[in-house]
N, C-alpha and C positions, 0 to 999 in steps of 0.2 A: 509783652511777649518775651519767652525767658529763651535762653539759649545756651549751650555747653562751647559752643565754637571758638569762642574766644581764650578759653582754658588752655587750648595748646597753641598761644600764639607766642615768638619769641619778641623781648624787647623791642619796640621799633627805635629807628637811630633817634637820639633828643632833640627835636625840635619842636618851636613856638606855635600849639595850633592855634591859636587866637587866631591872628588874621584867615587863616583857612577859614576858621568856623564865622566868623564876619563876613565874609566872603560867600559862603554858603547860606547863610542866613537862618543857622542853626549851631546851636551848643551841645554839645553832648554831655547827656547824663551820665553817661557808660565810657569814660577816657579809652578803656580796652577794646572796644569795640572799632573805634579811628585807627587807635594803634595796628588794630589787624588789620583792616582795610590796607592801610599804609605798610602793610609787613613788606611787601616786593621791592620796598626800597632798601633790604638787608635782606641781599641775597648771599648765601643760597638759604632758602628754609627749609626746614625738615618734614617729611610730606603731609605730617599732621597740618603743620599752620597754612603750606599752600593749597590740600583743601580745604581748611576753613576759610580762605580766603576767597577761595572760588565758589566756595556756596554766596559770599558775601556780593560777589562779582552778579552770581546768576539772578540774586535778589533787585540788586542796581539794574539790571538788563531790565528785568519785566513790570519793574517797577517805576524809570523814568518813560520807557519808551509807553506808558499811559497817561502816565503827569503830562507827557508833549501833546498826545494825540487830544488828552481832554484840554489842555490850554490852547494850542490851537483853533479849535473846534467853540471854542468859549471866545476867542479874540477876533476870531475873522469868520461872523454871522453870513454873511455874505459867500465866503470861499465854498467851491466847488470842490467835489470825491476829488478830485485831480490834484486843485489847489492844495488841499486838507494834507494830502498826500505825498506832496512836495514838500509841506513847511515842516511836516513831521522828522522830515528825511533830513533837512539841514540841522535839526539838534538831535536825533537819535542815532544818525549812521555815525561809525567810524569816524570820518571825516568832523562832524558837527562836537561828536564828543572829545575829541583830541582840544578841539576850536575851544571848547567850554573849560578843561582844563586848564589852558593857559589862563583864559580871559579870568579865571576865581585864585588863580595862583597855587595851582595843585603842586607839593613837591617833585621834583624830577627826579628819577630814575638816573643812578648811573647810566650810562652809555659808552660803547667803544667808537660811534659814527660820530663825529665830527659833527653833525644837523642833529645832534641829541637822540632819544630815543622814539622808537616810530609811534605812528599812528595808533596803531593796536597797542601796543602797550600805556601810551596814554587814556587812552580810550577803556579799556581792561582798569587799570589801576581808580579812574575816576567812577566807573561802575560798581568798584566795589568800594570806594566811599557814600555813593548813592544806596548801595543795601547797607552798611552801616548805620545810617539815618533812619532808614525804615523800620530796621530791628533793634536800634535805639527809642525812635520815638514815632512809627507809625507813618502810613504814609502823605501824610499830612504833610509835612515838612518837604517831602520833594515835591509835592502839588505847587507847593509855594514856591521853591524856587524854580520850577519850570516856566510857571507864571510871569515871573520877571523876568525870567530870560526871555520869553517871546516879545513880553511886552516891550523889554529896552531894546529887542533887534529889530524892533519892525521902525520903518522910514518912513517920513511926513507922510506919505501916503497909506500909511499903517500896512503894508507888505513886509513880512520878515528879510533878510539875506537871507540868499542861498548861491551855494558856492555851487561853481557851474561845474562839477562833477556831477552834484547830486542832482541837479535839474535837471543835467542830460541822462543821469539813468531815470529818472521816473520819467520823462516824455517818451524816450524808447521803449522801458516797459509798458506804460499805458497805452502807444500806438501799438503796439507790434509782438508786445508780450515776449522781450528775449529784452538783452542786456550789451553797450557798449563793448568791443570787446578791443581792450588796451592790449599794445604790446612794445615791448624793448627793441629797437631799432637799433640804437648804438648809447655805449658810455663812453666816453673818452675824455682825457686832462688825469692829473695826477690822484689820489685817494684823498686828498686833504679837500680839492676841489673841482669833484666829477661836472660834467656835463650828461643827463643824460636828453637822449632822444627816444620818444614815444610816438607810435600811431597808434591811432582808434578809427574801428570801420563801426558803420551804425547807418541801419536800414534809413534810405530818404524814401522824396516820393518816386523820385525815377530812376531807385537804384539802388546799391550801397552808394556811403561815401565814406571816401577814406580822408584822414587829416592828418599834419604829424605838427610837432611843435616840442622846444627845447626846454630845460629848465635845471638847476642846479640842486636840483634834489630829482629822485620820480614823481612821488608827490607831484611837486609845481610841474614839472614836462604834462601830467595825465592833466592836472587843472588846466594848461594851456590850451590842447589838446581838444578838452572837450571844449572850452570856448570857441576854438575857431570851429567846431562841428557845431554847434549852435546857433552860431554865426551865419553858417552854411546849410542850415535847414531853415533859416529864415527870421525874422523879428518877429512872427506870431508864435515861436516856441518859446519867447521868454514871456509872452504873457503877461508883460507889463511888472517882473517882477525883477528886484535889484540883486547883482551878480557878485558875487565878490569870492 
C-alpha cells in the first residue's frame, strides 16, 4: 500500500523504537511511517504533518476496534451480543486504549498536568501508531497483536478485565439504550494535588440511582463512581466478569 503522508512529516524527537516495536510485536519496514505516527510528541506541527497524522490516527480507529471485535469473538465461543460487547469496549474505548498504551510502553507526550497527559491523547497517539502498522504492513499485524492482548487479559477463568467504567456503560446501554451520565460535584486541594469529586445517575430497576465517589484524578473519581453504581444495581450486572 503506497502512501504520500509521510512526505510532510517533521523529524520525530530521537528515540529507541526497538523496545516499542518489541512491544508491539512488529518492525517497521517504513521507519517514516512510526516517526509520523509519533509526530505529536514534537509539537507544534505544521498543519500538513498533523493531518497526516490524523489520517494515520482514523486508520488505527477502524482498524483495531476490528482486530478486537474479531479476537474477542475468536476467544470467547461461548460470550453472548452483550458479553462480545463489553469485552470489545475494555480494549477499543478511550479508556482501554490509554490502558494499552502504557502496558507496550508508548512514548509520553509532554504535558502541563501533573497525572501526565489525558486519556484522549494517549488514546489518539496509540491509534495512530496502530494505522502506521497497517499502512506499513497490512492488517495483519494489528490482528496479531489484539490477539494477545485479549488472550494475556483474560483470567483463569478466561474472562477479559474490564474497567468498571466501561461495564457500567454497556449494561446501561444494553438495558435502557442511554448512557451514564457523570458529573463534577467539587475539586478541591492545591493544582499539584486535586481531589476531584464525581456523581453518576444511571437508570435502576426502581428508579434512577445516583452515586458519588472521590478520586485524585476525574478519571479515578468516574472509575470509583461507576463501581459503586454497580455495586448498587446489583452482583448480576457484573456477570461473573473481573473489574478493575
Amino acid at each position: 500500500m503506497e502512501s504520500s503522508d509521510q512526505s510532510n512529516s517533521e523529524p520525530a524527537r530521537e528515540l529507541d523504537s526497538t523496545p516499542l516495536e518489541s512491544s508491539l510485536g512488529y518492525r517497521f519496514r517504513n521507519p517514516a511511517l512510526l516517526a509520523l505516527a509519533l509526530s505529536a510528541l514534537n509539537q507544534p506541527l505544521t498543519p500538513e504533518t498533523a493531518a497526516a497524522r490524523q489520517r494515520l490516527e482514523f486508520l488505527g480507529d477502524a482498524a483495531w476496534n476490528f482486530a478486537v471485535a474479531l479476537a474477542v469473538f475468536r476467544n470467547q465461543p461461548q460470550a453472548s451480543p452483550g458479553d462480545l460487547t463489553r469485552f470489545r469496549a475494555a480494549w477499543s474505548s478511550r479508556t482501554g486504549l490509554a490502558r494499552l498504551a502504557g502496558r507496550i510502553g508508548l512514548p509520553i507526550p509532554a504535558s502541563p498536568s501533573p497525572h501526565g497527559p489525558s486519556q484522549r491523547v494517549l488514546a489518539e497517539l496509540l491509534e495512530s501508531v496502530l494505522g502506521a502498522m497497517v499502512e506499513d504492513g497490512g492488517f495483519e499485524a494489528v490482528r496479531s497483536l489484539a490477539l494477545r492482548v485479549i488472550t494475556e487479559a483474560a483470567d483463569a477463568a478466561g474472562r477479559p478485565v474490564v474497567d468498571a467504567k466501561s461495564t457500567l456503560q454497556m449494561l446501561v446501554l444494553a438495558r435502557h439504550g442511554t448512557l451514564p451520565a457523570y458529573r463534577l460535584l467539587d475539586r478541591r486541594g492545591p493544582a499539584h494535588h486535586p481531589t476531584f469529586r464525581i456523581g453518576v445517575t444511571v437508570p435502576g430497576p426502581d428508579g434512577e440511582i445516583r452515586v458519588e465517589a472521590e478520586g485524585q484524578s476525574r478519571q479515578a473519581a468516574e472509575q470509583a463512581a461507576a463501581g459503586l453504581a454497580l455495586q448498587r444495581l446489583g452482583p448480576s450486572s457484573l456477570n461473573g466478569h473481573n473489574i478493575s
